[in-house]
C-alpha positions as CSV (number, residue, x, y, z in Angstrom):
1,X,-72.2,-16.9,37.6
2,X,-73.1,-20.5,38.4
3,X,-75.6,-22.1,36.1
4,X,-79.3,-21.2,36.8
5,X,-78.5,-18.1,38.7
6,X,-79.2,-15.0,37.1
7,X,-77.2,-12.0,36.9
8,X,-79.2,-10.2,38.8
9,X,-79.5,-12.1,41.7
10,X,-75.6,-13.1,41.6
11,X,-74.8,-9.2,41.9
12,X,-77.7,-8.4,44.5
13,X,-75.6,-12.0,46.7
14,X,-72.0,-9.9,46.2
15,X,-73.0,-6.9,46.6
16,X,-71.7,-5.5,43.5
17,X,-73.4,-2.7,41.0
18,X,-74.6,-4.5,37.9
19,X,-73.6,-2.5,34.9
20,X,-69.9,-3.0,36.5
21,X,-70.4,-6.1,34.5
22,X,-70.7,-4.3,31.1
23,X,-67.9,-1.7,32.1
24,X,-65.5,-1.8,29.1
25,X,-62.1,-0.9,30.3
26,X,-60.8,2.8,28.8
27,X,-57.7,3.5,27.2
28,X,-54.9,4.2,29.6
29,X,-52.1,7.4,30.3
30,X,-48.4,6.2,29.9
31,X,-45.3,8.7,30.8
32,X,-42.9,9.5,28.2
33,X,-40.3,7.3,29.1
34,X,-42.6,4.2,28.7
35,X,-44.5,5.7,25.5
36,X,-41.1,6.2,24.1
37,X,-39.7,2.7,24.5
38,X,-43.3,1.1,23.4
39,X,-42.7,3.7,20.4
40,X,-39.4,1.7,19.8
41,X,-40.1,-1.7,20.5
42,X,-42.9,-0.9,17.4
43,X,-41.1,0.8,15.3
44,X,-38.2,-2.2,15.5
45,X,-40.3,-4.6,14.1
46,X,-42.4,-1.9,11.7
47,X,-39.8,0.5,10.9
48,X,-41.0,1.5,7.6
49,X,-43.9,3.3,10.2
50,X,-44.1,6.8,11.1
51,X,-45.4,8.5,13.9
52,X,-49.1,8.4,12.7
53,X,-49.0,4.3,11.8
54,X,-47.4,4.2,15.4
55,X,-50.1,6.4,16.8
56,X,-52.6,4.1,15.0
57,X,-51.1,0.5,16.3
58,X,-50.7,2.2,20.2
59,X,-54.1,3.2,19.9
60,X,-55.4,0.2,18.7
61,X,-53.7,-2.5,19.8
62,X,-52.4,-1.2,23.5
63,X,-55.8,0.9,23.5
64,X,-53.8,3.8,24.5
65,X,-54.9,7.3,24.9
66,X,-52.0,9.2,22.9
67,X,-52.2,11.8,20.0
68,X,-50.6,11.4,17.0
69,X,-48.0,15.2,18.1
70,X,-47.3,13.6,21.0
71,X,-46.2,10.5,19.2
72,X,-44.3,12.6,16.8
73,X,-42.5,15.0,19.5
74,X,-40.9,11.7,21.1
75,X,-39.9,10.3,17.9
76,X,-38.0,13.1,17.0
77,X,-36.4,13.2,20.8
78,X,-35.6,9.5,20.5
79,X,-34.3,9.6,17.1
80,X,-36.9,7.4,15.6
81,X,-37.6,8.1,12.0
82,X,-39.6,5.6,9.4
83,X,-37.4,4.2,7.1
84,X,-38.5,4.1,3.4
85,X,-37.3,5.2,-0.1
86,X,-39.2,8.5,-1.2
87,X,-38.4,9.9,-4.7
88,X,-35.0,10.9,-5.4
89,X,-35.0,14.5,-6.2
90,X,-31.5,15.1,-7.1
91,X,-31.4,12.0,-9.8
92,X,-27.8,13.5,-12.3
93,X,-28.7,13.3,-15.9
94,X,-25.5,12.0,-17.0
95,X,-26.3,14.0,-20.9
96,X,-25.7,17.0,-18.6
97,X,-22.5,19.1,-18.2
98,X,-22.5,19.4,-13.8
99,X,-20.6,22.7,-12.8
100,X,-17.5,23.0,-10.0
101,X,-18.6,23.9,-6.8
102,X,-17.9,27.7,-6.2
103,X,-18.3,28.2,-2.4
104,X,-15.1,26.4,-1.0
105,X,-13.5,28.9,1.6
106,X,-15.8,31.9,0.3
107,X,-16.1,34.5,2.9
108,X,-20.2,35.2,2.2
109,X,-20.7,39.1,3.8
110,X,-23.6,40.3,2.3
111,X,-27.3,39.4,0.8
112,X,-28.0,38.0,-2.3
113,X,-23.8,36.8,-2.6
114,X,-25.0,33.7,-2.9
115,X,-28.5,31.9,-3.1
116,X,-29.0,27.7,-2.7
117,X,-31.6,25.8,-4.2
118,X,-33.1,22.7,-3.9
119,X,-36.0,20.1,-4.0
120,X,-37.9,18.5,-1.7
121,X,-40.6,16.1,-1.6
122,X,-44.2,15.8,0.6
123,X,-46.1,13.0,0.9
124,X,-49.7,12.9,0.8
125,X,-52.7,11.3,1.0
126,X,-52.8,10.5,-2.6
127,X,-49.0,11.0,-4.0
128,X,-46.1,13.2,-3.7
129,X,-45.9,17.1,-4.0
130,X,-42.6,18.4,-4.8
131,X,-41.6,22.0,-3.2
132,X,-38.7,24.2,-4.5
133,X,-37.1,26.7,-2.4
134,X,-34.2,29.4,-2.5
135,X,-32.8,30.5,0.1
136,X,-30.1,33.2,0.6
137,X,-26.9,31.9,2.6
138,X,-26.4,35.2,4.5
139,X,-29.6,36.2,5.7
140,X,-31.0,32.7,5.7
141,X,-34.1,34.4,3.9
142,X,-36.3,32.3,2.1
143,X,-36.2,34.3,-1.4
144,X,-38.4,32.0,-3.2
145,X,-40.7,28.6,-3.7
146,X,-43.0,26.8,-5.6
147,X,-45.0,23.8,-5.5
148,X,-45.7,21.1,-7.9
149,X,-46.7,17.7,-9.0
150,X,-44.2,16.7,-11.1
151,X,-40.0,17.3,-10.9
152,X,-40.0,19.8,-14.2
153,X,-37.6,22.2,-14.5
154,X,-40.6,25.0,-14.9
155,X,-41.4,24.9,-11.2
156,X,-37.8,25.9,-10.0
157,X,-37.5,28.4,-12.7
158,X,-40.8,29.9,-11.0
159,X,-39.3,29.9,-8.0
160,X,-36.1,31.7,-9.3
161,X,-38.7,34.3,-10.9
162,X,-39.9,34.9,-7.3
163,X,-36.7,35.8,-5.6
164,X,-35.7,38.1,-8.9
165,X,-38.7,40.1,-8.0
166,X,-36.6,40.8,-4.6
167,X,-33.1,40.7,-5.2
168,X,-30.9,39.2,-7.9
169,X,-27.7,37.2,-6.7
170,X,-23.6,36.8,-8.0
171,X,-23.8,32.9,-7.4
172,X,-26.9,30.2,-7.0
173,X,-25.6,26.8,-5.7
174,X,-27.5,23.7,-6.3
175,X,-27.1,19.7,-6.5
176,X,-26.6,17.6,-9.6
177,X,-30.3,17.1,-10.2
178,X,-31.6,16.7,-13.3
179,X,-33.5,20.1,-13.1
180,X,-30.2,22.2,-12.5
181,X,-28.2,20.8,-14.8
182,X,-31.0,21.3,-17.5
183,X,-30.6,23.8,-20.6
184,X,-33.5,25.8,-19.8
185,X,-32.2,26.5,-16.2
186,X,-28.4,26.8,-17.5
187,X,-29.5,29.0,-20.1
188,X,-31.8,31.3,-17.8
189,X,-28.9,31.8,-15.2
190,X,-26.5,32.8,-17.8
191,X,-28.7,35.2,-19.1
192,X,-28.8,37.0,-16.3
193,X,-25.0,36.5,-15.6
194,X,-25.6,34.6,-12.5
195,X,-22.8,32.3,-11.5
196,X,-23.3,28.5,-11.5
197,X,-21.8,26.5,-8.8
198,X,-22.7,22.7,-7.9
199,X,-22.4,20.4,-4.9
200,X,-19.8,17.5,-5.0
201,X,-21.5,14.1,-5.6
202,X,-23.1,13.0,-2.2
203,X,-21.4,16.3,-0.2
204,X,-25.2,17.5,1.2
205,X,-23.1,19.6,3.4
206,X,-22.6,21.9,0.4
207,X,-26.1,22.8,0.5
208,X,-26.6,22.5,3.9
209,X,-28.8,26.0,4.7
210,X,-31.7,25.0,2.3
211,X,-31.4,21.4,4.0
212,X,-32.2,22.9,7.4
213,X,-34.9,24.8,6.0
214,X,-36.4,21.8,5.2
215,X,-36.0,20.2,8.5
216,X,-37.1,23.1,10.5
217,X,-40.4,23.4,7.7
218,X,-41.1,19.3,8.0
219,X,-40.7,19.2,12.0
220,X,-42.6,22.6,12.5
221,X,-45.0,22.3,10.1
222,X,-45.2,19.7,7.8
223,X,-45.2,16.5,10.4
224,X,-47.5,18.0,12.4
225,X,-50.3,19.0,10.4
226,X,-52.9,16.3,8.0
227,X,-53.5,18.3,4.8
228,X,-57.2,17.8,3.1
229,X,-56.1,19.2,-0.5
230,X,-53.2,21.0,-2.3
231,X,-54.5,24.2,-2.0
232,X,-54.2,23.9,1.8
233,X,-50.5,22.4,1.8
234,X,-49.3,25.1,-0.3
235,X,-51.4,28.1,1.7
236,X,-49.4,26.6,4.8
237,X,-46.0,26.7,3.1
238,X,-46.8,30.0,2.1
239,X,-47.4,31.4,6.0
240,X,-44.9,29.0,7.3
241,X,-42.3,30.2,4.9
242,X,-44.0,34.1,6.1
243,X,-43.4,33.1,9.8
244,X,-39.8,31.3,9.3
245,X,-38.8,35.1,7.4
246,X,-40.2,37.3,9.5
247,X,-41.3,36.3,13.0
248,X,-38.7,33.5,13.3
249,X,-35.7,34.1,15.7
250,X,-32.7,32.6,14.5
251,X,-29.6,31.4,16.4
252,X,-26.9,31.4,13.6
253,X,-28.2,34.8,13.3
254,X,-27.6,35.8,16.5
255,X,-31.3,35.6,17.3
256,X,-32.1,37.7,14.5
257,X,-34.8,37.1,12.2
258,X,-34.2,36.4,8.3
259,X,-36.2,39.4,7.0
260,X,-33.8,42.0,9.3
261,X,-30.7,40.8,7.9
262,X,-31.9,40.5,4.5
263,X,-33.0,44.1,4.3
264,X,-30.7,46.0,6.8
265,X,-28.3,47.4,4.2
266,X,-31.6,48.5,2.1
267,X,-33.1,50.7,5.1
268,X,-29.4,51.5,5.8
269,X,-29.4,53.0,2.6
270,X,-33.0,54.8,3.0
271,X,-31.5,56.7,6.1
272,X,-28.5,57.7,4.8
């Protein structure tokens, strides 16, 4: 406005609405294909930043209007993962005898043949939460888990305890972690006469059906959802873990679910 003219005379000479002055622009839409390639051009000069950091810096800086799932579904369709060290879970305790590997060229026919195990970790808020799973390589049924704070040996051997109560299997394959090369776990699979086999040194193909549990649990569940304590992270393993068994159609199985292949031979059984 020039000087000595107010601003309400200035918009009553061009005509214009006054509060249009004080109009404070709004966060703009953006299509995929331009999200996306803003969501690169971030992530290559932050790539240690996953999709809520990146949710944070488009809201914020480029004040646009984008939730965080969005975000996350075109990360994972672009290939864009943050890149940082978590804890190593399978860390080899070199003290401890590691076992062949077992499964090379085994034909696996039936439930509870063979079970794999292994660890994962969860980032939170406030630290990392380390679940355990088992998983049975013919049904794909998730036969056990726990949850914990620390990598102890206990938690696994709780999760174990949980699939006994269903089933009890020839061979459980595992990495070289620490926690499966222990004495206590040795010692409570041989007591039970349960095979030990181990995967080769970097082969995570060896394990690889409890590794795509863990992808389909962090990309269905886990990335999507904020979690305000432990208590609700591990109630929402539990039902995912319930869904992913039960409900879940798979297409290895030909688009059966885990829980009908597991116990087919059992009702089979019951009706003969």
């Amino acid at each position: 406005m020039p000087e000595g003219l107010s601003i309400r005379r200035g918009c009553e000479l061009l005509k214009i609405n006054r509060s249009t002055l004080y109009y404070e622009k709004q966060a703009v839409d953006i299509d995929d294909i331009d999200l996306l390639n803003m969501i690169r051009d971030i992530w290559e000069k932050y790539s240690y930043y996953g999709y809520r950091r990146i949710t944070k810096e488009l809201r914020g800086t480029y004040k646009l209007n984008v939730n965080r799932k969005r975000v996350y579904r075109l990360m994972v369709w672009g290939g864009i993962q943050a890149l940082f060290p978590g804890p190593n879970t399978s860390r080899r305790n070199k003290l401890h005898a590691v076992h062949p590997y077992l499964l090379r060229d085994m034909l696996i026919v039936r439930p509870n043949q063979v079970w794999m195990v292994d660890i994962t970790y969860l980032r939170m808020p406030n630290g990392f939460m380390y679940l355990t799973a088992l998983i049975d390589v013919y049904s794909r049924y998730v036969i056990g888990w726990s949850l914990s704070n620390t990598l102890e040996t206990d938690s696994c051997i709780d999760a174990l305890k949980m699939g006994l109560a269903l089933g009890e299997p020839e061979i459980i394959n595992s990495d070289q972690g620490s926690q499966f090369t222990s004495d206590e776990w040795i010692c409570f699979l041989r007591e039970r006469e349960i095979k030990i086999s181990m995967t080769g040194k970097g082969r995570c193909k060896d394990n690889i059906y409890i590794e795509r549990f863990w992808r389909s649990f962090k990309q269905e569940e886990f990335y999507l959802n904020e979690y305000a304590s432990v208590r609700e992270l591990r109630k929402s393993i539990g039902a995912y873990i319930e869904f992913y068994n039960q409900r879940r159609w798979h297409q290895s199985l030909d688009y059966k679910r885990p829980a009908d292949v597991y116990f087919e031979q059992e009702r089979k059984l019951l009706l003969t």
